[in-house]
Every structure is written in structure tokens, then in C-alpha cells.
FIDRENBA-557187 format. One record per residue (C-alpha): x, z, y; residue in three letters. Coordinates in pm, 1 decimal. Layout:
<sites>
<site><X>X</X><Z>Z</Z><Y>Y</Y><resn>Ala</resn></site>
...
</sites>
This chain:
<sites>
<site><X>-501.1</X><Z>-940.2</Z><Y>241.1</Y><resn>Unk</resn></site>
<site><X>-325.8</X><Z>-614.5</Z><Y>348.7</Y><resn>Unk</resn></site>
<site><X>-159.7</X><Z>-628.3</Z><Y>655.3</Y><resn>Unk</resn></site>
<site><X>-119.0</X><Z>-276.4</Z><Y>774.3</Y><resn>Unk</resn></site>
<site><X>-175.2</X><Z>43.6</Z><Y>615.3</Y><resn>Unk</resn></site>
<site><X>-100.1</X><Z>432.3</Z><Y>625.8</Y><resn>Unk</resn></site>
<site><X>-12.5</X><Z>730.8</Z><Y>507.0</Y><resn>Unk</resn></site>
<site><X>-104.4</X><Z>960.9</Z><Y>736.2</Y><resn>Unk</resn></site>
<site><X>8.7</X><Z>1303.7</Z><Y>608.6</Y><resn>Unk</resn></site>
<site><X>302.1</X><Z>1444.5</Z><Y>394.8</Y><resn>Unk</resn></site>
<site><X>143.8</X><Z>1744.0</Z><Y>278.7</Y><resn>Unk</resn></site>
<site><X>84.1</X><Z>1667.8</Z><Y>-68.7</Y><resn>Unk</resn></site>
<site><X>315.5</X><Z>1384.9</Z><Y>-163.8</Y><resn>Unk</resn></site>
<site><X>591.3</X><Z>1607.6</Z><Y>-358.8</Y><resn>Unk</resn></site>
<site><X>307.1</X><Z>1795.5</Z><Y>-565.0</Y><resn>Unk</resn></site>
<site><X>107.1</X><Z>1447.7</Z><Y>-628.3</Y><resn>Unk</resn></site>
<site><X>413.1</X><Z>1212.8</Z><Y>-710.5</Y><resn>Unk</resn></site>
<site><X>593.1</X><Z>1500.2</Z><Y>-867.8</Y><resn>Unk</resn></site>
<site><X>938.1</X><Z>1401.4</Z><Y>-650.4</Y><resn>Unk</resn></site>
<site><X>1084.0</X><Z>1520.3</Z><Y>-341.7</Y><resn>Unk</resn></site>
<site><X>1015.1</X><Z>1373.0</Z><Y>10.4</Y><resn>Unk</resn></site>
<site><X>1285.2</X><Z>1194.5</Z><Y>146.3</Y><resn>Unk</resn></site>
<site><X>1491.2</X><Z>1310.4</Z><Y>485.4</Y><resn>Unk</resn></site>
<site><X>1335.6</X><Z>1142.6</Z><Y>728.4</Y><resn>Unk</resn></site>
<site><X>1005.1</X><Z>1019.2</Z><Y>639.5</Y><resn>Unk</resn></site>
<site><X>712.6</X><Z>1127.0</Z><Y>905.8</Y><resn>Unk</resn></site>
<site><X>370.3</X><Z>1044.0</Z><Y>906.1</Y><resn>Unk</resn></site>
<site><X>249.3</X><Z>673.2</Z><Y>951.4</Y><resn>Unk</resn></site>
<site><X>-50.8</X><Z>524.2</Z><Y>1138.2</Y><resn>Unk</resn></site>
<site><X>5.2</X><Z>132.7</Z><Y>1133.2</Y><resn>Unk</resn></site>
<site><X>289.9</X><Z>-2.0</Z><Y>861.6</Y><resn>Unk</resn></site>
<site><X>352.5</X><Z>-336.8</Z><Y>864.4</Y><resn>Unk</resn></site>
<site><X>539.1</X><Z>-577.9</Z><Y>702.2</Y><resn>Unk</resn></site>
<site><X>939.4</X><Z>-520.5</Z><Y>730.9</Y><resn>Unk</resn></site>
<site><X>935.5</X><Z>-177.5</Z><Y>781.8</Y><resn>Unk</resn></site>
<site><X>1029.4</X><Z>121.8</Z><Y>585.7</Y><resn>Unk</resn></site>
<site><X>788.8</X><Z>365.6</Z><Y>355.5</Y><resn>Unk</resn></site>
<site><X>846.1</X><Z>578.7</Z><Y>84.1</Y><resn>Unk</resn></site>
<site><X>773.4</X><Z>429.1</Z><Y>-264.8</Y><resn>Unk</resn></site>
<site><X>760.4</X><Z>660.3</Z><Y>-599.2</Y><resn>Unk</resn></site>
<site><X>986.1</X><Z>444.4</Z><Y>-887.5</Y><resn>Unk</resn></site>
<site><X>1011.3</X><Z>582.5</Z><Y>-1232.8</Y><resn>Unk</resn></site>
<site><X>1342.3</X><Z>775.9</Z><Y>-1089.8</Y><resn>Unk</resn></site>
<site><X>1223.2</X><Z>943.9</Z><Y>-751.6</Y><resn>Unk</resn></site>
<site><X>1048.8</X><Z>877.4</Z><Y>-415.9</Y><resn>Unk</resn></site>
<site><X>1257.0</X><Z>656.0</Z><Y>-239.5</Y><resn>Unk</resn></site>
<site><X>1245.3</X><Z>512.4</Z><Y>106.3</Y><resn>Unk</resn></site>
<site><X>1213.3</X><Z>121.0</Z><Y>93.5</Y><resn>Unk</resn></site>
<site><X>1139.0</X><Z>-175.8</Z><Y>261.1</Y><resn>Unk</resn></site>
<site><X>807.9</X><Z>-399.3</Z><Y>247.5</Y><resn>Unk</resn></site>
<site><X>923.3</X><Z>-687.4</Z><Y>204.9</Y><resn>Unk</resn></site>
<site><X>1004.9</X><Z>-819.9</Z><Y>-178.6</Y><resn>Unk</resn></site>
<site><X>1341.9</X><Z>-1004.5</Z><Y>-143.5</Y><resn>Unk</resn></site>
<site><X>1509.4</X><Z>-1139.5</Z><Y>-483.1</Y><resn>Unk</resn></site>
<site><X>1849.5</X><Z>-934.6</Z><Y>-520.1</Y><resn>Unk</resn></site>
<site><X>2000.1</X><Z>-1245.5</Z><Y>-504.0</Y><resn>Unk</resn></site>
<site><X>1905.2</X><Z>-1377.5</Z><Y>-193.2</Y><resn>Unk</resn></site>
<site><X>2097.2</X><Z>-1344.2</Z><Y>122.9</Y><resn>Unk</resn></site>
<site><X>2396.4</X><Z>-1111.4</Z><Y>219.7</Y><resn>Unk</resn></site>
<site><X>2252.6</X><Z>-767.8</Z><Y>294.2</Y><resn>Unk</resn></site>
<site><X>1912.3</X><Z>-876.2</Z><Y>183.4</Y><resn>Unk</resn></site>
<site><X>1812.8</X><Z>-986.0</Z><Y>531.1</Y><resn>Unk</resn></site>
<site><X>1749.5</X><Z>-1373.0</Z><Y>427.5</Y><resn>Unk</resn></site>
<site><X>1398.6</X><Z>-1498.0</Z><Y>400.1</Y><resn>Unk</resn></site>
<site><X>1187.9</X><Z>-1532.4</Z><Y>252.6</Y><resn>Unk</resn></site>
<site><X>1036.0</X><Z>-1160.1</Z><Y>197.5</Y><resn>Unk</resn></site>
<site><X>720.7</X><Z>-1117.0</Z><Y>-17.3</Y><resn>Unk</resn></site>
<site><X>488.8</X><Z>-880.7</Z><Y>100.9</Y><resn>Unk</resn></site>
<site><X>204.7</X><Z>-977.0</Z><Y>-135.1</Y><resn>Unk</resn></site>
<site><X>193.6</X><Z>-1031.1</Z><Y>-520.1</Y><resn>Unk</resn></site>
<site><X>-123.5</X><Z>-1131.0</Z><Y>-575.1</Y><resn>Unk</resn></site>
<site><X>-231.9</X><Z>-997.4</Z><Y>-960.9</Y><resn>Unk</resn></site>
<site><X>-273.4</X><Z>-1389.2</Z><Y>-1064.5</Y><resn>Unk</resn></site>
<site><X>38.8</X><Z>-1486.2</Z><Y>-925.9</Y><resn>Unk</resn></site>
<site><X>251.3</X><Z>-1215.1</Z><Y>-1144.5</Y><resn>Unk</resn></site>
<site><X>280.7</X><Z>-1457.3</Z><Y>-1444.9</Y><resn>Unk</resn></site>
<site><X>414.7</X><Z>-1751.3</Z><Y>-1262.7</Y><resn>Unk</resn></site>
<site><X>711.1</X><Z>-1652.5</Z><Y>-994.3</Y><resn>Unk</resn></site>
<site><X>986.7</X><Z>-1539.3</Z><Y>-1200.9</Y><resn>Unk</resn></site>
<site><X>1055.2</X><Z>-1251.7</Z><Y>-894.5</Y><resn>Unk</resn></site>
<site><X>746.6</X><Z>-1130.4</Z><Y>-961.2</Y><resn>Unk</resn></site>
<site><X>760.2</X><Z>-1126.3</Z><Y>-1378.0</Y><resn>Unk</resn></site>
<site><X>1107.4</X><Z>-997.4</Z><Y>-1397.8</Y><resn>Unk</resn></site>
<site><X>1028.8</X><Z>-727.0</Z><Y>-1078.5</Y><resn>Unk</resn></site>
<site><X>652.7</X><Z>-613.8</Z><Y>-1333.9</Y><resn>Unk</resn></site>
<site><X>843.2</X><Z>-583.6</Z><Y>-1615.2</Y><resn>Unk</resn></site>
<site><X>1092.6</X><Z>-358.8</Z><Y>-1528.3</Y><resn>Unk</resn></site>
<site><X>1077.7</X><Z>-229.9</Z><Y>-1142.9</Y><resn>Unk</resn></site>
<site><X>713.1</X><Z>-157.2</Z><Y>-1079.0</Y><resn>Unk</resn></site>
<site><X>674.1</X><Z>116.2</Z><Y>-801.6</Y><resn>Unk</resn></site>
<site><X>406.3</X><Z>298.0</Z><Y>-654.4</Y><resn>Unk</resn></site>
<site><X>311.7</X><Z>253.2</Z><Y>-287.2</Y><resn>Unk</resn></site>
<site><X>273.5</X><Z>594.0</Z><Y>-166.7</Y><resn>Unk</resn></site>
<site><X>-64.7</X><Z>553.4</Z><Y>123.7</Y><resn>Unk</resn></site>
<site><X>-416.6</X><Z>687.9</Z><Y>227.6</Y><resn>Unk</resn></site>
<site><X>-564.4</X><Z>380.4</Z><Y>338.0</Y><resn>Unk</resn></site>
<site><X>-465.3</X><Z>38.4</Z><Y>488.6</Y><resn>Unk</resn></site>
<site><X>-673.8</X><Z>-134.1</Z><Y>766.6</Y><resn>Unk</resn></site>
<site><X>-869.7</X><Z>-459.5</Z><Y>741.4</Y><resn>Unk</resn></site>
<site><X>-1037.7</X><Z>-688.4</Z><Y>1022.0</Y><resn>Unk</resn></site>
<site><X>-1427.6</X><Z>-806.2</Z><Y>1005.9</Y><resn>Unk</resn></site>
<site><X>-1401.2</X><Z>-1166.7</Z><Y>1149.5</Y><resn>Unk</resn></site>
<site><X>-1661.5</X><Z>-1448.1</Z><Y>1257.3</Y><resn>Unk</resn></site>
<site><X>-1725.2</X><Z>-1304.8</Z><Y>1624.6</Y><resn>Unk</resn></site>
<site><X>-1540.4</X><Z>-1338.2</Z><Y>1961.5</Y><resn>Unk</resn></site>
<site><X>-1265.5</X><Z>-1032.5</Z><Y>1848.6</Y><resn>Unk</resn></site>
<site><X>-1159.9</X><Z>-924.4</Z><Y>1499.7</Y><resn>Unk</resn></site>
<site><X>-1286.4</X><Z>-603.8</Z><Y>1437.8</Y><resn>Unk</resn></site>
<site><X>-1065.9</X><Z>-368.8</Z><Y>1258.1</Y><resn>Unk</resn></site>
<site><X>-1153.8</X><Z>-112.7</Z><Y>1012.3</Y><resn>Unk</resn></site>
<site><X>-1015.0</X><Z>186.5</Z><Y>826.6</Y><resn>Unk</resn></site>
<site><X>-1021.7</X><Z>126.0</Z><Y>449.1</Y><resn>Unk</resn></site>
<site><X>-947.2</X><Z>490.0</Z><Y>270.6</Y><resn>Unk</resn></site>
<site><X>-1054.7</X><Z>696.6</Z><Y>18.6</Y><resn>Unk</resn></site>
<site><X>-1284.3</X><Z>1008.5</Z><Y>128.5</Y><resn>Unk</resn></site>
<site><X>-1094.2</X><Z>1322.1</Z><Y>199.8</Y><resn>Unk</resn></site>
<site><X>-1091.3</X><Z>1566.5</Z><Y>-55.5</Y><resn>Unk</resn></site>
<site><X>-1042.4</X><Z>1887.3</Z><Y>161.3</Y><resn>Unk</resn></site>
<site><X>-1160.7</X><Z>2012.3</Z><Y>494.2</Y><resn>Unk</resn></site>
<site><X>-984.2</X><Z>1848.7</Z><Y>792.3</Y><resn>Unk</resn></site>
<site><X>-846.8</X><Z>1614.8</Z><Y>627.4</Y><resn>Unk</resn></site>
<site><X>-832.6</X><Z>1225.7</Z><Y>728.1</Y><resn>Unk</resn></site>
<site><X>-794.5</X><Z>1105.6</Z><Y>360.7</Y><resn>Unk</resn></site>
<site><X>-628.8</X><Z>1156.3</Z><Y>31.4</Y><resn>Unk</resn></site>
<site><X>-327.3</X><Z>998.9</Z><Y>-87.6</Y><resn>Unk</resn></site>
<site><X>-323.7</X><Z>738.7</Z><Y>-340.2</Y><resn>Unk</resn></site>
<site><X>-109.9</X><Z>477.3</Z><Y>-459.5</Y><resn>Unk</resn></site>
<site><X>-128.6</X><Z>106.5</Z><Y>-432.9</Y><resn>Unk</resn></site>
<site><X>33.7</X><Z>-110.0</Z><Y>-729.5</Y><resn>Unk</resn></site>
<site><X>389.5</X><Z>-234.7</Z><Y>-621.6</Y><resn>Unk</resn></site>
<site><X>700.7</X><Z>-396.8</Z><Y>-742.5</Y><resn>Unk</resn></site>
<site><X>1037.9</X><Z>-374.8</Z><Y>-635.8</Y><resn>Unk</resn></site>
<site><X>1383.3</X><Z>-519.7</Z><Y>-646.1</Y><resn>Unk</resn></site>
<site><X>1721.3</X><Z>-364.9</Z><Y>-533.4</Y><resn>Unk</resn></site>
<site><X>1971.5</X><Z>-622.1</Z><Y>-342.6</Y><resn>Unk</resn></site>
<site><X>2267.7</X><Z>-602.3</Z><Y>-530.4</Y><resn>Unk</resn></site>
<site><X>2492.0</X><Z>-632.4</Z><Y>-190.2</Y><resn>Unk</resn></site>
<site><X>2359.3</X><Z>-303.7</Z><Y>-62.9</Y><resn>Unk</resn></site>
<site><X>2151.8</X><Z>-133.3</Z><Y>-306.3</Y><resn>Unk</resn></site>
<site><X>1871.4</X><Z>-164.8</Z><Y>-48.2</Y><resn>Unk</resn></site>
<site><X>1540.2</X><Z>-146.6</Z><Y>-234.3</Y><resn>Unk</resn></site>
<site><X>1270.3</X><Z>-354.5</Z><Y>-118.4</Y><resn>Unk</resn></site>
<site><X>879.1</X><Z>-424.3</Z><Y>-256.6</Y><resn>Unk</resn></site>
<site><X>584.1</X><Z>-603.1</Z><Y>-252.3</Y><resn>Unk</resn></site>
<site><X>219.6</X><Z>-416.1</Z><Y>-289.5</Y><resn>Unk</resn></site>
<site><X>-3.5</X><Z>-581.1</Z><Y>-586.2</Y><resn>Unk</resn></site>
<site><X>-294.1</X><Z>-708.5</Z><Y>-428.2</Y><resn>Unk</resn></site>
<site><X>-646.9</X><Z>-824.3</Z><Y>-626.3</Y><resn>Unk</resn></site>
<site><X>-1001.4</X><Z>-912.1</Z><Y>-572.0</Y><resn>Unk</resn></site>
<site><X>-1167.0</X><Z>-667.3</Z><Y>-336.1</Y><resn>Unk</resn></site>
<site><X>-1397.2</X><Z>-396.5</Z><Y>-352.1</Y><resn>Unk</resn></site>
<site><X>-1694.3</X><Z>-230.9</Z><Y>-137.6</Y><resn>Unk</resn></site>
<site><X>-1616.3</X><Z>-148.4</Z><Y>100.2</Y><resn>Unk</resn></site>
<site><X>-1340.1</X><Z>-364.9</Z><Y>153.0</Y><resn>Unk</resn></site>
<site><X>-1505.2</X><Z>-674.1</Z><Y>20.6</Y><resn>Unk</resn></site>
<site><X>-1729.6</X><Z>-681.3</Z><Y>356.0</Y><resn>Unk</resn></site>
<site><X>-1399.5</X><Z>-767.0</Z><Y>525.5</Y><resn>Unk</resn></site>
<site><X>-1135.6</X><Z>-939.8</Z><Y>314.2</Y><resn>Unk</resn></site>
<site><X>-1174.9</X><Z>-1117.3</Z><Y>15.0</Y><resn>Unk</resn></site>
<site><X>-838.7</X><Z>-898.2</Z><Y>-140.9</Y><resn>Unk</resn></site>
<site><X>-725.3</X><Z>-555.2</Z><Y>-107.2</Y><resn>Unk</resn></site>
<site><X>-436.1</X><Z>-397.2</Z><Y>-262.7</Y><resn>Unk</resn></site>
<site><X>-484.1</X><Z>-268.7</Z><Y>-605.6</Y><resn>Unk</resn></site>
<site><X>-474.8</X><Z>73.6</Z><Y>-618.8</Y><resn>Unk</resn></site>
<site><X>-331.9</X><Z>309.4</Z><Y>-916.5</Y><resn>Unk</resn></site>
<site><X>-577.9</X><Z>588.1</Z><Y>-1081.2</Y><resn>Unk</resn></site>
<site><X>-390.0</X><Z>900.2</Z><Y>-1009.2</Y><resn>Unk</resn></site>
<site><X>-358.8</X><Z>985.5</Z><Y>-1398.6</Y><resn>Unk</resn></site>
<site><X>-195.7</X><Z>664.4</Z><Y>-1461.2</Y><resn>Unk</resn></site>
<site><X>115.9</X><Z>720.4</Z><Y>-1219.9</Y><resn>Unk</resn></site>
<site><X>337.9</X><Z>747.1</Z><Y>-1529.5</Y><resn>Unk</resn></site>
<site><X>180.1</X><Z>473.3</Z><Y>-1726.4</Y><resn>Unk</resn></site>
<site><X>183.5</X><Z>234.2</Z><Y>-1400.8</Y><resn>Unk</resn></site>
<site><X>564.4</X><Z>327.5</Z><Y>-1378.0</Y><resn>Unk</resn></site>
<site><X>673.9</X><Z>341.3</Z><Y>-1761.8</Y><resn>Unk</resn></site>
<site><X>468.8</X><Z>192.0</Z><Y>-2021.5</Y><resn>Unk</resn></site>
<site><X>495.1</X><Z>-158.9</Z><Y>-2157.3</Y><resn>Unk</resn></site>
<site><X>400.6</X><Z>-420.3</Z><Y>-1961.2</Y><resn>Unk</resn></site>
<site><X>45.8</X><Z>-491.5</Z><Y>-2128.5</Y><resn>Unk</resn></site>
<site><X>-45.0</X><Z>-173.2</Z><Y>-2060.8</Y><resn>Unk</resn></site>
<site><X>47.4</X><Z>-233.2</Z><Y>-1699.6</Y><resn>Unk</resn></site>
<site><X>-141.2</X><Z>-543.0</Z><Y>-1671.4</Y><resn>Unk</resn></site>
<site><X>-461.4</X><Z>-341.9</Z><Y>-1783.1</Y><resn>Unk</resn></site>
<site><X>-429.0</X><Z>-84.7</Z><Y>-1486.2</Y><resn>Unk</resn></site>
<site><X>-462.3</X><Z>-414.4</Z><Y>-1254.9</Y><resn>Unk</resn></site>
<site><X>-850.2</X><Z>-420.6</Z><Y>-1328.1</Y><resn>Unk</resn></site>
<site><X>-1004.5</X><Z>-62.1</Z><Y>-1259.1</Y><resn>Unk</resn></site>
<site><X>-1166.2</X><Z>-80.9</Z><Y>-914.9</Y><resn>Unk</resn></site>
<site><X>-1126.2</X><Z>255.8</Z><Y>-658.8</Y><resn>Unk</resn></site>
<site><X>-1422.7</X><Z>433.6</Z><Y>-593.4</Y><resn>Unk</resn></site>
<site><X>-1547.4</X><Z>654.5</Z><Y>-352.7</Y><resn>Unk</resn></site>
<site><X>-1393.6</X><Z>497.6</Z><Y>-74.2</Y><resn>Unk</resn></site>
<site><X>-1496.4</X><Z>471.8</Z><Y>310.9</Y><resn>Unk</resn></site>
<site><X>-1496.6</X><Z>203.9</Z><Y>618.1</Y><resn>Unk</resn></site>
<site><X>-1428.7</X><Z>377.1</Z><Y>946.1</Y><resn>Unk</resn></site>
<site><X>-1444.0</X><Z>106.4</Z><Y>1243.1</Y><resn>Unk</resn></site>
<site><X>-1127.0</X><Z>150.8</Z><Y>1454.6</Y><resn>Unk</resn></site>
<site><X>-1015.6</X><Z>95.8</Z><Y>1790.8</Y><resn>Unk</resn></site>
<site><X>-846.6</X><Z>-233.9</Z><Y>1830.1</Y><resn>Unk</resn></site>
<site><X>-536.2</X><Z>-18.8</Z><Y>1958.5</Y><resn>Unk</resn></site>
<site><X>-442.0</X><Z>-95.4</Z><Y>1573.5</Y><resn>Unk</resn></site>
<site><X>-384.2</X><Z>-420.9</Z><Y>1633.8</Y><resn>Unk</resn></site>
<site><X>-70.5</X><Z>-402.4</Z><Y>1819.1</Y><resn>Unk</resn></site>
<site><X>213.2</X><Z>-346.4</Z><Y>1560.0</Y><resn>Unk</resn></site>
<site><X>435.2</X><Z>-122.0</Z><Y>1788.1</Y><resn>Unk</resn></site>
<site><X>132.6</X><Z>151.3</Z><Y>1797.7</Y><resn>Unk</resn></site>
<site><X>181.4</X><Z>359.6</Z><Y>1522.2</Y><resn>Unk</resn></site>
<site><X>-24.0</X><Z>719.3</Z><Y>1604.0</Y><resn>Unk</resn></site>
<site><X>-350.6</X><Z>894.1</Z><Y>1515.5</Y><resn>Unk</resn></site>
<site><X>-575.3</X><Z>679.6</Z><Y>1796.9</Y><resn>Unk</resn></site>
<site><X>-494.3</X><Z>406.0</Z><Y>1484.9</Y><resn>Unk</resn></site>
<site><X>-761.9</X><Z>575.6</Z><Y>1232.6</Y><resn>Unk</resn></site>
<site><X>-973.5</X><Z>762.3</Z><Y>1529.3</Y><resn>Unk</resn></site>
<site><X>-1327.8</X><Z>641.3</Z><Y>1417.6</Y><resn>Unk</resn></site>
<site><X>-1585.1</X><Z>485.1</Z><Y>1672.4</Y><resn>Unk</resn></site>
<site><X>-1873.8</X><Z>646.8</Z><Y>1700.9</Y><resn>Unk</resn></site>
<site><X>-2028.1</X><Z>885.7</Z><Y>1463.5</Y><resn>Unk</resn></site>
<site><X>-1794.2</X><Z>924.9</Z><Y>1133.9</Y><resn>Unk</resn></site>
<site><X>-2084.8</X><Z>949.1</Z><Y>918.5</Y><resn>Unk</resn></site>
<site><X>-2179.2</X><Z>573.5</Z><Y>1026.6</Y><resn>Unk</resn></site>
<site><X>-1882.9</X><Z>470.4</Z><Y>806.8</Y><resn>Unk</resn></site>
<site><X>-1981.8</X><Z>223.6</Z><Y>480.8</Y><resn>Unk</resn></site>
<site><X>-1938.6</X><Z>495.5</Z><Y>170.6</Y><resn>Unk</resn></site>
<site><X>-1890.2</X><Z>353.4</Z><Y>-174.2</Y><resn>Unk</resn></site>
</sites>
């Protein structure tokens, strides 16, 4: 299950999500549940909460409870879920979240992201499956990121992962009928990388580049 992840640079998000950045969005080392990241909706990039909360619920939207997960099996049967897949899916803009190997004394964390696809660079942006709802009290948008069965190399950690959108499927993901939606919830990322961490990720209030610093030799990461 996701509990943090990142998005790292800015660089390319207006040119990949074909929508401008909003004011005030910087890059991210550590996001965690509650706070605020830019999602791309069918409409524009948008800065939002993570943290589904039915646009019902609560005055100001600040009411539990928030869902941060929508598991792909679960979309069928909560009717927040159905209603938010069939007609406010998003796009959760990221390159990479984190996830912790456990069974010794300390979890160990890892950096779960896609290889870099220019010089220098930590990663490559890509976009995680998401729905969202808008609280009718304040028009605050919120969202949950679709998450599935996992894949190497995330499978040697967690037993989910969120499910990530093929970049030439943005539109689809975003527009198209809902059984064509559900189909994009079964193609499995490739080429993706496990860079152990520093356990400095595990405190929430950390959010800088010692997050996704790899141990060791880089090349030691697990490449699938």
C-alpha cells in the first residue's frame, strides 16, 4: 500500500500533461496522506488534496473519514468510489512513491520509480490512476490514488502498489467510457527501479532530496 510518494521535479509536467503548473507547486520528496499535490483532471492540473472525502461529508470537507486508497476491486462496491470512476477520474501527477521491506528489526524503505529517461535525472514522471471528488461547501477537490496487485520490483516489498497510467492513455484514463477505463487498471509498468533509502524518509515532516539519496552504489538497485 502507498504511503508516501514523489514528484521530484517540475520540469516536464506542462509539456507531459499538456496543462499549466499551478502557482505554487514546488518539488516533493515525501507526500503523504492529507497533503496537497497537483492532479491532471480532464479540465487542467489542479492542486488537490489526498484524501478522497464524499462532497457530502462534513462542512469544509474536513470530516473523516478521507480515503486515500481505492483499491481496483473495491471500485464496484463503495458508491464514492463508482460514482467518483465514472465521472471524476484524475491523474496523480509523481515519479515514484516509497515502500518498506519488513520482517527484520527496522523497516527498510525503498525508492520505487521508473528509470530516468535523460542524463541527471532522478526519474521520469508518470501518473498513478486516481479519482476525485469536489466538496460542494468549498469547491475543494480531493482524491484517492487507484491502487492494484504489485509488480517487480515493488512486489518484493508490498503486496499493492498504485496503478500507474501508460503515458498514451492520459486522455483515455481521463475521458473515455468507463469500460475502457476499467481495462487501463490491468497493464503492469515496466522498466522500473528499487533504490534503498535512508530511513530519514520515514519521518513525515522531511520532505527533501536526502528522501530518494540511494545507499550505496545506484547500480545495486533491483531493475525490472
Amino acid at each position: 500500500m502507498v504511503e508516501r510518494y514523489t514528484l521530484t521535479s517540475l520540469d516536464e509536467i506542462a509539456t507531459t500533461f499538456g496543462a499549466a503548473v499551478p502557482d505554487g507547486c514546488v518539488p516533493r520528496f515525501n507526500i503523504a496522506a492529507m497533503q496537497m499535490a497537483p492532479i491532471r483532471t480532464a479540465k487542467a492540473i489542479v492542486t488537490a488534496r489526498w484524501g478522497l472525502l464524499p462532497p457530502w461529508r462534513g462542512h469544509g470537507g474536513k470530516r473523516d473519514p478521507h480515503v486515500v486508497h481505492a483499491p481496483v476491486d473495491a471500485i464496484d462496491q463503495v458508491p464514492l468510489l463508482r460514482n467518483a470512476f465514472k465521472s471524476q477520474r484524475c491523474l496523480v501527477i509523481a515519479d515514484g512513491f516509497f515502500a518498506w521491506r519488513r520482517g527484520g528489526k527496522k523497516p527498510l524503505p525503498a525508492w520505487i520509480h521508473p528509470a530516468p529517461d535523460r542524463p541527471q535525472a532522478r526519474s521520469r514522471l508518470v501518473a498513478f490512476a486516481g479519482v476525485a471528488a469536489t466538496h460542494r461547501d468549498d469547491g475543494h477537490p480531493s482524491f484517492a490514488i487507484i491502487v492494484g496487485p504489485a509488480s517487480p520490483p515493488a512486489a518484493g516489498f508490498e503486496p499493492t502498489m498504485p496503478v500507474v497510467i501508460p503515458a498514451e492513455a492520459y486522455t483515455a484514463w481521463l475521458t473515455a467510457p468507463v469500460a475502457r477505463a476499467r481495462e487501463l487498471l490491468a497493464i503492469a509498468p515496466t522498466g522500473w527501479r528499487a533504490d534503498p533509502v535512508s530511513p530519514w524518509v520515514n519521518a513525515i515532516e522531511h520532505d527533501d532530496p536526502a528522501c530518494v539519496e540511494p545507499l550505496g552504489n545506484p547500480a545495486q538497485g533491483e531493475l525490472f
